[in-house]
GUTORKE-275030 format. One record per residue (C-alpha): residue in three letters; residue number from 1; y, x, z. Coordinates in nm, 2 decimals. Layout:
BEGIN
resn:resi:v:u:w
ALA:NUM:Y:X:Z
...
This chain:
BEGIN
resn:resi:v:u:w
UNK:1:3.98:24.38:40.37
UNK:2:4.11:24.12:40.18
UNK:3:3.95:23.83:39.95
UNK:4:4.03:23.59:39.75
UNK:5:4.05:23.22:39.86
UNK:6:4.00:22.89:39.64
UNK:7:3.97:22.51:39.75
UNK:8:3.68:22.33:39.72
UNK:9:3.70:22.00:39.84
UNK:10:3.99:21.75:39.90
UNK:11:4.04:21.46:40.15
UNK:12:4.27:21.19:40.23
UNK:13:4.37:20.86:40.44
UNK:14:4.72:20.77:40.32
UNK:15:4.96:20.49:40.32
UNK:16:4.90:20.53:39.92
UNK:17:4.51:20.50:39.97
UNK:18:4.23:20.62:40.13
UNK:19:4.08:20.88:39.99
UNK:20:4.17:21.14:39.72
UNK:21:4.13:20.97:39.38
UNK:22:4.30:20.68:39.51
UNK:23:4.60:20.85:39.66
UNK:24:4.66:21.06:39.35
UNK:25:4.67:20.77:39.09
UNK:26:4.91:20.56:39.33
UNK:27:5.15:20.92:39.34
UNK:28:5.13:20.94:38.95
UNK:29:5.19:20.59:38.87
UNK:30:5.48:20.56:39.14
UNK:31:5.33:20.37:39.38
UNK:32:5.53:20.33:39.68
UNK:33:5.30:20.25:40.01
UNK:34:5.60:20.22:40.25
UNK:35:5.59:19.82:40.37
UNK:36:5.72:19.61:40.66
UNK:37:5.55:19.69:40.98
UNK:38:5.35:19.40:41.09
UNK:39:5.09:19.58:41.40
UNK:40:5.40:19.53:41.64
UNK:41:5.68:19.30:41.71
UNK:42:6.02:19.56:41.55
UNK:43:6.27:19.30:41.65
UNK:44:6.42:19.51:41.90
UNK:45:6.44:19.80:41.72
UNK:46:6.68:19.92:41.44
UNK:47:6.45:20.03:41.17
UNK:48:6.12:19.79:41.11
UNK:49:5.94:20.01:40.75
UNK:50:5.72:20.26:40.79
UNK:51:5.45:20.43:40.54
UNK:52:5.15:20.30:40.69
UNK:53:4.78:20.32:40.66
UNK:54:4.65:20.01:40.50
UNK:55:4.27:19.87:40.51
UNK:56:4.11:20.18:40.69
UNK:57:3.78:20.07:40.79
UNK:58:3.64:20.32:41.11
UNK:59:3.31:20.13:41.05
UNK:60:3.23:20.39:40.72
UNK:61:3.27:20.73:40.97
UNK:62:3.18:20.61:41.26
UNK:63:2.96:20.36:41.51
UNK:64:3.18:20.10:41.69
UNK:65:3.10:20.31:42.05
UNK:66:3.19:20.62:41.93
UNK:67:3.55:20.51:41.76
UNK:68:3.65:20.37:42.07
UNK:69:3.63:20.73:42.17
UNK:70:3.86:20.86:41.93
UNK:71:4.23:20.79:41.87
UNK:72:4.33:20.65:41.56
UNK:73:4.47:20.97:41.42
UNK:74:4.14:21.13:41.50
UNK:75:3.97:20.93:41.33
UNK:76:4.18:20.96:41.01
UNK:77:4.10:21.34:41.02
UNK:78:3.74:21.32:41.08
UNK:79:3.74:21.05:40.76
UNK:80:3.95:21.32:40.52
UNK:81:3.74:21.59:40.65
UNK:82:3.43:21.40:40.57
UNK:83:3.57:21.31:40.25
UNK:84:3.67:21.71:40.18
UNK:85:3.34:21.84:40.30
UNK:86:3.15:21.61:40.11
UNK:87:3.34:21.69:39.78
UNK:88:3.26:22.04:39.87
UNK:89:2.93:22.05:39.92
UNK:90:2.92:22.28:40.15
UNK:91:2.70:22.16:40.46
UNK:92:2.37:22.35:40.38
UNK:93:2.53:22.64:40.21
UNK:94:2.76:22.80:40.49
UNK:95:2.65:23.01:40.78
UNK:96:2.76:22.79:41.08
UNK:97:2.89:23.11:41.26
UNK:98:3.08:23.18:40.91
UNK:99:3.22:22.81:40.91
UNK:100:3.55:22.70:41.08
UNK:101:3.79:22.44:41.16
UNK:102:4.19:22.44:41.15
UNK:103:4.34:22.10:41.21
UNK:104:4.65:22.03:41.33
UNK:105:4.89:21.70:41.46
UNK:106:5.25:21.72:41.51
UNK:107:5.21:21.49:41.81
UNK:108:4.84:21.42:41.84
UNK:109:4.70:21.06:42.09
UNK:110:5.04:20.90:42.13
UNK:111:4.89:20.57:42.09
UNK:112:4.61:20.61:42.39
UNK:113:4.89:20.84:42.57
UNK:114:5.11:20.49:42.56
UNK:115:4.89:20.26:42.66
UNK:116:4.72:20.44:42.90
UNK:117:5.02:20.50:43.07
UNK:118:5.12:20.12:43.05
UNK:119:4.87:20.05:43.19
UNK:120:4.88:20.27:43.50
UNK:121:5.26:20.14:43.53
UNK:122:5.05:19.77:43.58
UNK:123:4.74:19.83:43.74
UNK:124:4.73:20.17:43.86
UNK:125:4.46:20.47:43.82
UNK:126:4.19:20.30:43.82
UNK:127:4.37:20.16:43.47
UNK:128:4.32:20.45:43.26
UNK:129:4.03:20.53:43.06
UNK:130:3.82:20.79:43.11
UNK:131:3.83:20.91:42.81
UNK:132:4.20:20.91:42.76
UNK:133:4.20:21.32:42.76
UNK:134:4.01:21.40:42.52
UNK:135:4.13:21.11:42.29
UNK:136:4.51:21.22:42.33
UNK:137:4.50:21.56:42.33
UNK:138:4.61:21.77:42.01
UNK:139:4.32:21.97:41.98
UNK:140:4.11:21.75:41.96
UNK:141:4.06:21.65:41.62
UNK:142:3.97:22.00:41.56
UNK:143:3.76:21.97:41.84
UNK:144:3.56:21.71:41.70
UNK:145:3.52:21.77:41.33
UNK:146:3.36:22.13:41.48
UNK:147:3.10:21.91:41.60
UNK:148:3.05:21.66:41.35
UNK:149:2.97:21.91:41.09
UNK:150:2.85:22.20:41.29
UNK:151:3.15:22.48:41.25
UNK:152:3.13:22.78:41.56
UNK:153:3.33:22.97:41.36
UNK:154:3.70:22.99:41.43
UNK:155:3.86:22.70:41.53
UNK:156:4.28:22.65:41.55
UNK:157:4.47:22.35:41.63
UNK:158:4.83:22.43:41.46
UNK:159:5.15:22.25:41.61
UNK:160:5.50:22.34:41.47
UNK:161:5.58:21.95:41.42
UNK:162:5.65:21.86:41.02
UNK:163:5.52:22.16:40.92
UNK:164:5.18:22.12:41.09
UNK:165:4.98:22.09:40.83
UNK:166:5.10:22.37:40.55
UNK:167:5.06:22.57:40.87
UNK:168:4.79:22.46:40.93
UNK:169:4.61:22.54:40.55
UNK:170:4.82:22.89:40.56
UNK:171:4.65:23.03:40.87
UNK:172:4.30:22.88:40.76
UNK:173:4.36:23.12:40.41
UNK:174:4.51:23.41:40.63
UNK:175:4.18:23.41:40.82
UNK:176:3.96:23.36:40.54
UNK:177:4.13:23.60:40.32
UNK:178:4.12:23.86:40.58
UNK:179:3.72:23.88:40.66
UNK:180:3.71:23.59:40.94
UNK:181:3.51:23.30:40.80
UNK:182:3.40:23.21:40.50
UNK:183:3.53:22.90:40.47
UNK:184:3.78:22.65:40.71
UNK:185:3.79:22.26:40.76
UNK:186:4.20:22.25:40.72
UNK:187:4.48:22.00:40.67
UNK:188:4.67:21.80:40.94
UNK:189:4.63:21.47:41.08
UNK:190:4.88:21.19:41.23
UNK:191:4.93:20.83:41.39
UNK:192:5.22:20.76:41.59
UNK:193:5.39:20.49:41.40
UNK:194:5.47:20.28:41.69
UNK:195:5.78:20.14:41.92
UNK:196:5.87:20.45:42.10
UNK:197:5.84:20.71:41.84
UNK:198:6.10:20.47:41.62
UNK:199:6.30:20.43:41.92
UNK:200:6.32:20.80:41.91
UNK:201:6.38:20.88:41.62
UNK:202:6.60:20.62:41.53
UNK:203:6.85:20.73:41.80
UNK:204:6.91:21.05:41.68
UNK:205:6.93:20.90:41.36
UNK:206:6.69:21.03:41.16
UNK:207:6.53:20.74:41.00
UNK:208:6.67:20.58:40.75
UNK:209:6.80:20.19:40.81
UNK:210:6.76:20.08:40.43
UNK:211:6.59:19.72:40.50
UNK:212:6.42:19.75:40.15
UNK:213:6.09:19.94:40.20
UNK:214:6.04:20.00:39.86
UNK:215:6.37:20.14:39.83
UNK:216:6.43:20.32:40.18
UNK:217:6.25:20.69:40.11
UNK:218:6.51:20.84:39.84
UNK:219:6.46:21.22:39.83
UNK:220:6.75:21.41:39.67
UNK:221:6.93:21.06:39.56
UNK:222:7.32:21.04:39.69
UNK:223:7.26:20.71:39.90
UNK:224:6.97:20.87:40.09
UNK:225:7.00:20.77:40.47
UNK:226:6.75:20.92:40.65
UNK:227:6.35:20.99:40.64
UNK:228:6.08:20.71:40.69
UNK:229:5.80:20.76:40.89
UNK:230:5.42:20.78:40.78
UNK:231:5.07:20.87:40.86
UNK:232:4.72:20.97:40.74
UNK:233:4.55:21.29:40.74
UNK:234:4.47:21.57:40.49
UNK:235:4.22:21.84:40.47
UNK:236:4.14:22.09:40.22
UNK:237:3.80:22.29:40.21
UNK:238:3.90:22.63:40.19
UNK:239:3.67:22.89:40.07
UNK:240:3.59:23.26:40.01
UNK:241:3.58:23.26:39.65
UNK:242:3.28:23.47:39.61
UNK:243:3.10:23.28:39.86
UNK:244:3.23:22.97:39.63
UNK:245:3.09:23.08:39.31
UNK:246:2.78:23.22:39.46
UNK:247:2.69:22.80:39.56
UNK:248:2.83:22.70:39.23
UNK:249:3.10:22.49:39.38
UNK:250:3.36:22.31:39.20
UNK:251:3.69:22.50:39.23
UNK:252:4.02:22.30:39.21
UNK:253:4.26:22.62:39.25
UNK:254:4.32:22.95:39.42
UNK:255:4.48:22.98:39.70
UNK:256:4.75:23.24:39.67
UNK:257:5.04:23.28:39.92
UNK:258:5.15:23.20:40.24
UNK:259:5.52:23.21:40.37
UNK:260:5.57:23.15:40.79
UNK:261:5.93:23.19:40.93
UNK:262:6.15:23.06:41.15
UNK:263:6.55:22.94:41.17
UNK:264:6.58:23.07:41.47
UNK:265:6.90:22.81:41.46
UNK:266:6.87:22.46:41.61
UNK:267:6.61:22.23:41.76
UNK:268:6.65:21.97:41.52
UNK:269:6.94:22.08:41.25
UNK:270:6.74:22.31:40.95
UNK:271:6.97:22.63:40.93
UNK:272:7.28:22.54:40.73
UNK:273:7.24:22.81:40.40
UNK:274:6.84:22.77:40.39
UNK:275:6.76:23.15:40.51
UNK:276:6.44:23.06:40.68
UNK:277:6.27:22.85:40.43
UNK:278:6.41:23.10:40.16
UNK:279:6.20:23.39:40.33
UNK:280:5.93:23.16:40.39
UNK:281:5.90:23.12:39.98
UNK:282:5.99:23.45:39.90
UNK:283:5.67:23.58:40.10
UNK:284:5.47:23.34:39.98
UNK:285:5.56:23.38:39.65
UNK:286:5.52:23.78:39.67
UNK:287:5.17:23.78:39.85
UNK:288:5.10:23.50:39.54
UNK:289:5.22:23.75:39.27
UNK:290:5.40:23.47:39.07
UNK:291:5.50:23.57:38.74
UNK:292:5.83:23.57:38.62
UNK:293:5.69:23.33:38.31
UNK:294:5.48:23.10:38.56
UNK:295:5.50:22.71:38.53
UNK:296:5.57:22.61:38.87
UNK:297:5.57:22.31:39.01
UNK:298:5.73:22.24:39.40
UNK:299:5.58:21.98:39.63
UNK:300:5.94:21.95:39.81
UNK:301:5.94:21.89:40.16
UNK:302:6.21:21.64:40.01
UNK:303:6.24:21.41:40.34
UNK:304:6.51:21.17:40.21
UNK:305:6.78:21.36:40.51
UNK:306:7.13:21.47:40.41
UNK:307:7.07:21.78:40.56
UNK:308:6.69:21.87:40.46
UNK:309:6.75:21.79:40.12
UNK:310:7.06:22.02:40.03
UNK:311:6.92:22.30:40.27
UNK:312:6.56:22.29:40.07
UNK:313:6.74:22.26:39.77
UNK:314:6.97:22.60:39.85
UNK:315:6.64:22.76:39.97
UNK:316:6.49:22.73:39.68
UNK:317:6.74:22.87:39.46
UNK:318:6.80:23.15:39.72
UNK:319:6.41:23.24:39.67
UNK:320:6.38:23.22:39.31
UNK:321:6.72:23.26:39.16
UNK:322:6.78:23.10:38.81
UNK:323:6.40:23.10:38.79
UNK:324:6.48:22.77:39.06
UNK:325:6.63:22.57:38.72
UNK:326:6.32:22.56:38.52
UNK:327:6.08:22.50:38.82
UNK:328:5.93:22.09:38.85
UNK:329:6.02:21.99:39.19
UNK:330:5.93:21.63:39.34
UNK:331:5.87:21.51:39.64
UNK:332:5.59:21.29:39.71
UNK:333:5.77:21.14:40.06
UNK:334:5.93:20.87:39.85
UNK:335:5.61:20.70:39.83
UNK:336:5.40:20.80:40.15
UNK:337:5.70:20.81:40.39
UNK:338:5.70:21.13:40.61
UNK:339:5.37:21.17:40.75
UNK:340:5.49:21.47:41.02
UNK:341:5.18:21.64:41.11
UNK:342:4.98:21.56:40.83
UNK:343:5.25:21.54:40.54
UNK:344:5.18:21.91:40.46
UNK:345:4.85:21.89:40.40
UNK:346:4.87:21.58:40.17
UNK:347:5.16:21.76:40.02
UNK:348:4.91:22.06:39.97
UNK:349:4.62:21.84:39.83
UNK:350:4.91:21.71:39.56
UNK:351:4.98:22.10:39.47
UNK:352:4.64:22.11:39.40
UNK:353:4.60:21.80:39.19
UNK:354:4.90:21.91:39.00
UNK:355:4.72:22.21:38.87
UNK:356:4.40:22.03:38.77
UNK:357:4.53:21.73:38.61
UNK:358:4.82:21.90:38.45
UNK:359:5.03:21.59:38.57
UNK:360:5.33:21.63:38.87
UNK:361:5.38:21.34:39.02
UNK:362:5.74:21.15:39.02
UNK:363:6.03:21.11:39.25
UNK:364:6.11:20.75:39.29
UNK:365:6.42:20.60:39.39
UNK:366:6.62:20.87:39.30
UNK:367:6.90:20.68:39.10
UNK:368:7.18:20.87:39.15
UNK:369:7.14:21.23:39.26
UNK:370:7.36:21.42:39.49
UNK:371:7.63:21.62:39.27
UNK:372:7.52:21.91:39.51
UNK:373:7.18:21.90:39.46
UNK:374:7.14:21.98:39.03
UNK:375:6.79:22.08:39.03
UNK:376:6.45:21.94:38.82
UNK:377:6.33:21.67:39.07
UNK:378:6.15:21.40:38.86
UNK:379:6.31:21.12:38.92
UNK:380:6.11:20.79:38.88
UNK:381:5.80:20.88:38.63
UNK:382:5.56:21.15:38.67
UNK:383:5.56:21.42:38.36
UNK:384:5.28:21.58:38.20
UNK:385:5.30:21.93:38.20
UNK:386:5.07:22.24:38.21
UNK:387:5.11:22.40:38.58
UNK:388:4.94:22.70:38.70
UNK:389:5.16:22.79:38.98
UNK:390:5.25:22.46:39.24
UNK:391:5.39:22.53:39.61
UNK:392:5.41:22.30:39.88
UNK:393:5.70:22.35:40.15
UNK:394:5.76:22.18:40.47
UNK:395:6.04:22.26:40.77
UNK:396:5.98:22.12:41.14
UNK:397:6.15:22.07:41.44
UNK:398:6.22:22.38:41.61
UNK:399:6.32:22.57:41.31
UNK:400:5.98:22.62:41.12
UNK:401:5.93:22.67:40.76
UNK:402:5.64:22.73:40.57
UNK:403:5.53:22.77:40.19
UNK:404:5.20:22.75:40.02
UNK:405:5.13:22.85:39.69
UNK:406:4.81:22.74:39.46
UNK:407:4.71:22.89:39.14
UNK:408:4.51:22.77:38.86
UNK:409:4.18:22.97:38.86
């Protein structure tokens, strides 16, 4: 058996707003949400930017008791999902048995992981919370939005690092496409900007040391120094499209394709000619049925890395051939930072947006682009152009690559 699957309602908590309509006007116009860290003291550390949430208020999702439960990247996926499912519609009109949940983190409670285990370092057991489990565990966003909104259909927590959340969406249209739900709570969710993950990070220099946050995140330009960490959470209502048009839902897109592979070549380095990611669009693209006179439009995993953005850039020209050269490619990391588990699934909500509003948002801070890399990236403004093909791809740690592909119903 297999059906056809369309979104239905979109989410967001981002460093470029909170919630959808916000986020997407800040991506058109070129808004970049990547600012000084203020919640700790950086003055030890090399790098002191990061795309962060700004002005989240828990107090609209939740009662004070209950969000001193929940981690603070739970409880930027239980807002976007509450967001999504309200945009959908949805609660009422879905058999609870039929309804499911995939959400996934990269890294999940690092923040009640930390200071739960400072403080058993200064005080001992009887230090840690008793809730510090199930509020740092990476399931457990999943976990809770199941509850919140009453899904006992199949539930998934995806973690394959940066590619978390198109992971995460792909299975959730895999599952629904092939008879097991009728629609999925999907998207990815994280919040681990902090002084250890930098720490990381930064010393196996991957972050970029640019002192200008504004100007730090510079996907395909020739100065680019390194990536620049975000967070937030996406999720996308996924839904049978029968079942969809049965409710009279509002439709943004069909979801069409869905490309999983691996590198297979280092823990870290993306594989040096783009193989992997190249398959991973190439499938997605086939089980999509692109056709050869689509307009397409590429959310670019577009991290701001040396090596990410010549390997993505080979990939895609290894998938597509001179079909790459008239594709719109932009990557929305210039503004949000890279939001590792959840950057997928905002990256997927933007696919999305693309095709309704006809608009693909820009590429800032690309100035000067990399003589190697000669492809359509939209430097600086967004352009306004019919799209009814956009794809979203994302690579993580480990050697993963995924590729999601949308289509304008």
């Amino acid at each position: 058996m297999s059906r056809r699957v369309v979104v239905t309602g979109l989410g967001a908590v981002s460093p470029v707003g909170n919630d959808v309509p916000t986020m997407w006007k800040n991506l058109v116009d070129g808004v970049c949400g990547i600012e000084e860290i203020t919640a700790f003291d950086t003055s030890e550390l090399k790098v002191h930017i990061a795309g962060t949430v700004k002005d989240f208020e828990p107090e609209k999702y939740f009662e004070k008791r209950e969000a001193k439960k929940l981690d603070i990247y739970c409880q930027y996926a239980l807002a976007a999902a509450q967001e999504a499912v309200d945009d959908s519609g949805i609660l009422g009109k879905i058999d609870e048995n039929r309804f499911g949940v995939y959400i996934g983190a990269g890294i999940g409670g690092l923040n009640t992981f930390v200071n739960n285990a400072v403080g058993l370092d200064h005080g001992g057991p009887r230090k840690i919370s008793p809730f510090f489990i199930p509020m740092m565990i990476g399931n457990i966003a999943t976990g809770n939005a199941a509850i919140r909104f009453n899904a006992k259909g199949v539930t998934l927590s995806v973690m394959s690092a940066c590619a978390t959340g198109t992971n995460s969406v792909g299975e959730a249209f895999h599952a629904i496409k092939d008879g097991y739900a009728d629609a999925i709570i999907a998207g990815g969710a994280e919040a681990v900007v902090s002084p250890l993950t930098i720490a990381g990070f930064q010393n196996m220099k991957a972050l970029s040391t640019n002192p200008d946050p504004k100007k730090a995140s510079r996907p395909f330009d020739k100065n680019r120094d390194g990536f620049v960490m975000g967070e937030g959470a996406g999720i996308l209502i996924l839904e049978e499209y029968e079942h969809a048009k049965a409710r009279g839902a509002k439709i943004y897109a069909e979801f069409s394709g869905y490309g999983n592979t691996c590198d297979a070549h280092h823990v870290t380095a993306p594989a040096p000619d783009g193989e992997g990611l190249a398959r991973a669009i190439e499938i997605a693209f086939a089980e999509a049925q692109v056709a050869d006179d689509a307009d397409i439009y590429i959310n670019a995993h577009g991290t701001s890395t040396h090596l990410n953005d010549l390997t993505e850039t080979m990939a895609i020209k290894k998938a597509l051939g001179e079909k790459a050269y008239d594709c719109i490619i932009s990557s929305t990391k210039s503004m949000t930072g890279h939001m590792l588990g959840a950057t997928g699934a905002i990256e997927a909500i933007a696919a999305v947006k693309a095709i309704e509003e006809g608009v693909i948002p820009p590429t800032i801070n690309l100035d000067e682009p990399d003589d190697k890399l000669d492809l359509n990236y939209t430097p600086h403004t967004a352009v306004r152009r019919a799209v009814n093909v956009a794809a979203s791809t994302n690579l993580g740690f480990g050697g993963h690559d995924a590729c999601v592909v949308f289509k304008k119903l």
